[in-house]
C-alpha positions in Angstrom: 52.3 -9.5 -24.3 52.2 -11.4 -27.4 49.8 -12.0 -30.2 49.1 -15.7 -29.4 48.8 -15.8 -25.5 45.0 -17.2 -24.1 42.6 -14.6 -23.5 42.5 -16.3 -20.2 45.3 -14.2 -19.5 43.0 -11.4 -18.9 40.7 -12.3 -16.4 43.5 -11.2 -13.6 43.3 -14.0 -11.5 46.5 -14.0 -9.1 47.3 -10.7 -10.8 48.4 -7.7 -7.7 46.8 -5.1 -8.3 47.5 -2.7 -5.0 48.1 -3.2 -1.4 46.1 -3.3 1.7 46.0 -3.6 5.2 42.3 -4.7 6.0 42.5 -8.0 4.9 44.7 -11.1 4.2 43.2 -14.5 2.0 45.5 -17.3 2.5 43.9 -19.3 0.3 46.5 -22.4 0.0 46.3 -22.4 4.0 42.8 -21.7 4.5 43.1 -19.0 6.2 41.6 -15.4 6.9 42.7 -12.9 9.3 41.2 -9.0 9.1 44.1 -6.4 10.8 45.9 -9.8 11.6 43.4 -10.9 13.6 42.3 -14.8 12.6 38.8 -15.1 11.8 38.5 -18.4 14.2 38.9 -15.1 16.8 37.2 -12.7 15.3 33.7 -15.1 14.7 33.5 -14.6 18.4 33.6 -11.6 19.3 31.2 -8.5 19.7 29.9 -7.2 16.3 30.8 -3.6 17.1 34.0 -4.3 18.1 34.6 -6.1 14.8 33.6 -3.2 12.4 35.7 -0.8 14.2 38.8 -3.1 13.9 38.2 -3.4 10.0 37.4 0.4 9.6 40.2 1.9 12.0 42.2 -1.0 12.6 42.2 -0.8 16.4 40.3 -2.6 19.0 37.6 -0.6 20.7 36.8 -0.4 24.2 33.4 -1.2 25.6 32.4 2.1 25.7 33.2 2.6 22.2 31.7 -0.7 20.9 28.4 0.9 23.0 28.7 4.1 21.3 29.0 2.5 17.6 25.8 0.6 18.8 23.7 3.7 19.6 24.9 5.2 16.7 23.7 2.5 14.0 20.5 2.2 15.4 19.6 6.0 15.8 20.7 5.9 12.2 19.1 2.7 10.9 15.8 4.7 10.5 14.7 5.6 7.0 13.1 9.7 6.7 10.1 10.7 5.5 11.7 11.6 2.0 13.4 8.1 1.7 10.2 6.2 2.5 8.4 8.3 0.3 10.9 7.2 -2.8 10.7 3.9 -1.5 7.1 3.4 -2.1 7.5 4.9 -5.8 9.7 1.5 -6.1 8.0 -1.1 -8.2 7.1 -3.6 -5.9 9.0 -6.7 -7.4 12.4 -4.9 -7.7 15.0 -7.1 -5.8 16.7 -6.0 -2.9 19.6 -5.9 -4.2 19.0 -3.4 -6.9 16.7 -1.4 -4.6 19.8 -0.8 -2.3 21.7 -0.3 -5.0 19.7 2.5 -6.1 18.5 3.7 -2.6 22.2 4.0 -1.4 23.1 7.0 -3.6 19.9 9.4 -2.7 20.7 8.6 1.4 20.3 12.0 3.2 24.3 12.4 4.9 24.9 14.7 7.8 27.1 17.2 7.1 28.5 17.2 10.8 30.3 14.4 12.0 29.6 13.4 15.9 31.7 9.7 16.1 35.1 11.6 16.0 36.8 9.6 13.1 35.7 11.6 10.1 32.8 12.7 7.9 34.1 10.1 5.4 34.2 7.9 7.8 30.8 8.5 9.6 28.8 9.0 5.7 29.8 5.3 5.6 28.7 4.3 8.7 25.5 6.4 7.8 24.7 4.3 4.7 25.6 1.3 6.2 23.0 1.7 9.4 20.7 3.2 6.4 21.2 -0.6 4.6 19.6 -2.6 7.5 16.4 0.0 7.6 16.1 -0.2 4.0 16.1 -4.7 3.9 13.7 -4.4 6.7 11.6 -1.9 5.2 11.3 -3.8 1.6 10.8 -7.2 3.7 7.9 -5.4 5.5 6.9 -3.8 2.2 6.5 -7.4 0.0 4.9 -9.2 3.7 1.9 -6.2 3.6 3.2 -5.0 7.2 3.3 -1.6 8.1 7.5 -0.5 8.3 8.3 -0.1 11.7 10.2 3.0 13.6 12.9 1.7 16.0 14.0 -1.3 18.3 16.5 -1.7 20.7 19.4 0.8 21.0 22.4 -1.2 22.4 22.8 -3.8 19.9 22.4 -3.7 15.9 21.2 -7.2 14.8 18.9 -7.2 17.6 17.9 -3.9 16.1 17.8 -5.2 13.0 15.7 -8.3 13.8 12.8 -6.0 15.6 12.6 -3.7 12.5 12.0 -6.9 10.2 9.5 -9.5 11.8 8.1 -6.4 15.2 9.2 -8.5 17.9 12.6 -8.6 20.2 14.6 -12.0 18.8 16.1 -14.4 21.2 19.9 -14.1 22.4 20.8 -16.9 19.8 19.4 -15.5 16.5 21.5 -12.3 17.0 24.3 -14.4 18.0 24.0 -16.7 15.3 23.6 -13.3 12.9 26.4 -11.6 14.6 29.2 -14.3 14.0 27.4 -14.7 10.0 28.1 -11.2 9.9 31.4 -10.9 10.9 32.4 -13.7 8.9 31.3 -12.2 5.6 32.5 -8.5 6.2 36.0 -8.1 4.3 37.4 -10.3 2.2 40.2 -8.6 0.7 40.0 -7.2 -3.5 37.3 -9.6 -4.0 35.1 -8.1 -7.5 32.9 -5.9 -5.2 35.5 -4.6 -3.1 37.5 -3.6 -6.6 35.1 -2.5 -8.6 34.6 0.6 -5.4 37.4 0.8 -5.3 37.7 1.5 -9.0 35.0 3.9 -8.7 36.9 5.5 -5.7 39.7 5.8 -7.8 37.4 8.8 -9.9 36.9 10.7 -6.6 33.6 10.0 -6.4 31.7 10.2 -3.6 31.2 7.4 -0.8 27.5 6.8 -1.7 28.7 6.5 -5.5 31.5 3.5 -4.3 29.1 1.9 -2.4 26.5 1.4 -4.6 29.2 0.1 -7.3 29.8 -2.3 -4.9 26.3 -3.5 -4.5 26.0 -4.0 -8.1 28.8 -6.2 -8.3 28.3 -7.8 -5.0 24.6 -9.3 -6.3 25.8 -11.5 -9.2 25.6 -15.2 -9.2 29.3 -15.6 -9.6 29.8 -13.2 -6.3 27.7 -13.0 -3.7 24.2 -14.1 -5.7 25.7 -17.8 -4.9 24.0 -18.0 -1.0 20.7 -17.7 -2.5 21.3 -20.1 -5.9 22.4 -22.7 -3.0 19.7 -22.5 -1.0 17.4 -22.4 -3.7 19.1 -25.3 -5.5 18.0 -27.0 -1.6 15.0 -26.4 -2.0 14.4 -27.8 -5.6 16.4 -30.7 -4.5 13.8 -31.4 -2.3 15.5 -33.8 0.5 19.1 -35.3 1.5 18.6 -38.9 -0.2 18.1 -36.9 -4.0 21.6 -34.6 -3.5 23.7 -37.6 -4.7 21.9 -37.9 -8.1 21.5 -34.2 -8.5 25.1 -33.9 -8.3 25.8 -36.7 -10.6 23.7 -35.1 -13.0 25.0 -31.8 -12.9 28.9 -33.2 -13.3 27.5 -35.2 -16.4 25.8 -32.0 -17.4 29.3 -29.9 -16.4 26.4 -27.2 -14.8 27.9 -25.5 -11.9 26.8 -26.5 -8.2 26.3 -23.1 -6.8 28.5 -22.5 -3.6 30.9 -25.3 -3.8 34.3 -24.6 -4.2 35.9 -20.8 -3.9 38.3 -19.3 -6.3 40.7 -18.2 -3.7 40.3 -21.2 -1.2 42.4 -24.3 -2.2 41.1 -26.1 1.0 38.2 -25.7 3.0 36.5 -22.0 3.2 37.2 -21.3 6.7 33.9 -19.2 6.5 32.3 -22.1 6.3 34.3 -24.4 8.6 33.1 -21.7 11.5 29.7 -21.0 9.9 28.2 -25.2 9.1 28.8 -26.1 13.0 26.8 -23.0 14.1 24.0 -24.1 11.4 23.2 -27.3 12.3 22.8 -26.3 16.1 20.4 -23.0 15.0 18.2 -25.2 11.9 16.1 -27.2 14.4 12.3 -26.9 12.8 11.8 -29.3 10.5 11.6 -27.4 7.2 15.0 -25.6 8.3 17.1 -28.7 8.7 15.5 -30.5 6.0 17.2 -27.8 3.6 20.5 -28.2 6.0 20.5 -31.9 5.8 20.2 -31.9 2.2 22.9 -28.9 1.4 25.3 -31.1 4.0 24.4 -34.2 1.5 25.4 -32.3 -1.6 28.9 -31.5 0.1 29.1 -35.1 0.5 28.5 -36.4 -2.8 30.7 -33.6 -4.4 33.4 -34.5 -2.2 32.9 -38.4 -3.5 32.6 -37.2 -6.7 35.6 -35.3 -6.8 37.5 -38.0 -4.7 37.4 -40.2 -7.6 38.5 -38.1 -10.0 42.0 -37.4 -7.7 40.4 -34.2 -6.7 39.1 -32.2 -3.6 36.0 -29.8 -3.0 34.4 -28.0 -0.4 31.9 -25.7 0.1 32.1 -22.4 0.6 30.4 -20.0 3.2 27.6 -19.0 0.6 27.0 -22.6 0.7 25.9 -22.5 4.3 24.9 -19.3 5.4 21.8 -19.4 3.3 20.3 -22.2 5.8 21.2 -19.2 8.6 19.4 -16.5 7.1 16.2 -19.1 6.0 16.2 -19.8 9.7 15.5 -16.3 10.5 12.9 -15.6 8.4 14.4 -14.3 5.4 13.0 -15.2 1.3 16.0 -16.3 -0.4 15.7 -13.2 -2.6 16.8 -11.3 0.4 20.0 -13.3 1.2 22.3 -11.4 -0.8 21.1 -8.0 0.8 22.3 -9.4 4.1 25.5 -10.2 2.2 25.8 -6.4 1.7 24.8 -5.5 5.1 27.5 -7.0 6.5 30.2 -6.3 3.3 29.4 -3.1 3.8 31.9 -2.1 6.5 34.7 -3.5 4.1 33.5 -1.5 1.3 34.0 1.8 3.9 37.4 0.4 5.1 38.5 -0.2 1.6 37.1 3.6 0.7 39.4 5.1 3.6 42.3 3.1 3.1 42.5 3.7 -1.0 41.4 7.7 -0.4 44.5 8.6 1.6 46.3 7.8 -1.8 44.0 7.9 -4.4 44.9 7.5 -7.7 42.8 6.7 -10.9 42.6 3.4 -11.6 42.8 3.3 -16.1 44.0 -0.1 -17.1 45.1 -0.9 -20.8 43.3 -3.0 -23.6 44.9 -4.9 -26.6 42.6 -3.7 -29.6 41.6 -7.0 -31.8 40.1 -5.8 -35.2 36.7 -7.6 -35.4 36.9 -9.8 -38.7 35.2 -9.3 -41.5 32.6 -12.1 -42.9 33.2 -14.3 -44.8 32.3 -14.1 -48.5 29.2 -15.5 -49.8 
């Protein structure tokens, strides 16, 4: 490398920086397959039978996919020690730095009962562990009491009871299902590498995971679903998006979840994820926000036509109307992001742990300058 290349040259965009098999982004077809599977497939099938494709790269049979079920939900219960450190929490800490500081002091089993490897099950652990702690911290902020258990044969639904105390209807834990699925792997996307970087040390699964988190809640990563559905909300309603985007193009300010930095056509996230939207956002405050984050993909697509250019949003974009629709705070949308990212995290952990080796990267030292004279 020479003296006088860009610094842009360092941010390792296109750059390979290993191999996998979880995962494949074809972003100049807009595509997304995890094992080789299309994600157009995958959206619609059973959750279960999802993760263990990701995490063993196999499909499970029914009586597997029940088995996984039982065993998230006996496990997505917090113990009397984690509740305790829960409540020593200040109360405005946001989720996402709550589970990234819960994840690490998890109580693991030292026995594995799945079959596929205490590795292997300590992920799954944390990951049932994840969905207590969200509904927990949502039952904490609302002044409810947290609440012990729910349905044992299938997660969200699970899930859903812990959070609002009542079983949800057959389409909300579809609806979170397929959101789910869609948002679990996603190749080395900056979460995903930074564990893996940290599993690159030989630390421990808890210690990857929460590395992960970290990353996971910035605005430039997965903070982006609840900057769009915030920047909804301040838009207030469908017939302002086109002057909001105007003014933020004059302004060059960035229109949170528009555009991907893989995708050079539509997310395909999103393509699966803005149909199921519009038929789950019926009340009138949910499709309000829906209606106006459709009109700001439409004036950004004008926009952008004029200049000789294309956009299109990107599934932060929509999932945010998803989660609002299920009674979620904004601040919590990124959590669900982890809950579902989770299971790639695990597979990634597996996958770079049967050959491990430390991740140590090279900088070019640049003497800082000295000041001018007076």
């Amino acid at each position: 490398m020479t003296d006088n290349e860009n610094l842009e040259s360092f941010d390792l965009a296109g750059v390979i920086v290993g191999e996998t098999a979880i995962s494949d982004v074809d972003g100049a077809a807009g595509r997304l397959s995890y094992r080789g599977v299309d994600i157009v497939d995958l959206a619609e099938r059973p959750f279960a039978e999802v993760v263990w494709l990701v995490l063993f790269g196999e499909t499970p049979d029914a009586a597997r996919q029940a088995q996984l079920n039982r065993f998230l939900c006996q496990h997505a219960r917090l113990t009397l020690e984690e509740r305790q450190v829960l409540k020593l929490l200040p109360q405005h800490l946001h989720p996402m730095l709550m589970l990234q500081g819960m994840v690490p002091l998890i109580e693991l089993p030292e026995a594995e009962t799945l079959g596929v490897g205490l590795d292997a099950e300590h992920g799954l652990v944390i990951a049932a562990k994840i969905s207590a702690l969200i509904a927990a911290w949502y039952r904490r902020e609302q002044g409810l009491s947290p609440l012990g258990g729910g349905p044992d044969d299938n997660f969200h639904q699970h899930f859903l009871t812990l959070l609002h105390g009542q079983v949800p209807d057959a389409d909300a834990v579809r609806i979170l299902d397929a959101t789910q699925i869609l948002q679990m792997e996603h190749s080395f996307n900056a979460g995903t590498f930074a564990g893996r970087v940290c599993a690159s040390t030989l630390a421990p699964i808890q210690s990857v995971i929460s590395a992960s988190i970290g990353t996971l809640y910035g605005r430039l990563h997965g903070g982006a679903d609840q900057a769009a559905l915030e920047m909804a909300q301040s838009i207030g309603a469908p017939e302002k998006a086109a002057a909001y985007v105007a003014q933020c193009l004059a302004e060059k300010t960035k229109i949170m979840g528009m555009g991907h930095r893989e995708y050079r056509t539509v997310d395909p996230r999103a393509k699966l994820l803005k149909p199921m939207a519009m038929n789950l956002c019926n009340d009138p405050d949910s499709r309000r926000l829906l209606d106006t984050l459709i009109a700001v993909e439409q004036a950004c697509q004008q926009e952008f036509a004029t200049r000789g250019k294309e956009i299109w949003a990107n599934v932060e974009f929509y999932k945010g109307a998803v989660f609002h629709n299920l009674g979620l705070p904004t601040h919590f949308f990124t959590a669900m992001f982890a809950m579902a990212r989770v299971y790639g995290y695990i597979a990634h952990y597996l996958e770079f742990s049967r050959e491990s080796r430390l991740i140590r990267p090279r900088a070019r030292y640049v003497p800082a300058r000295e000041p001018a004279m007076a």
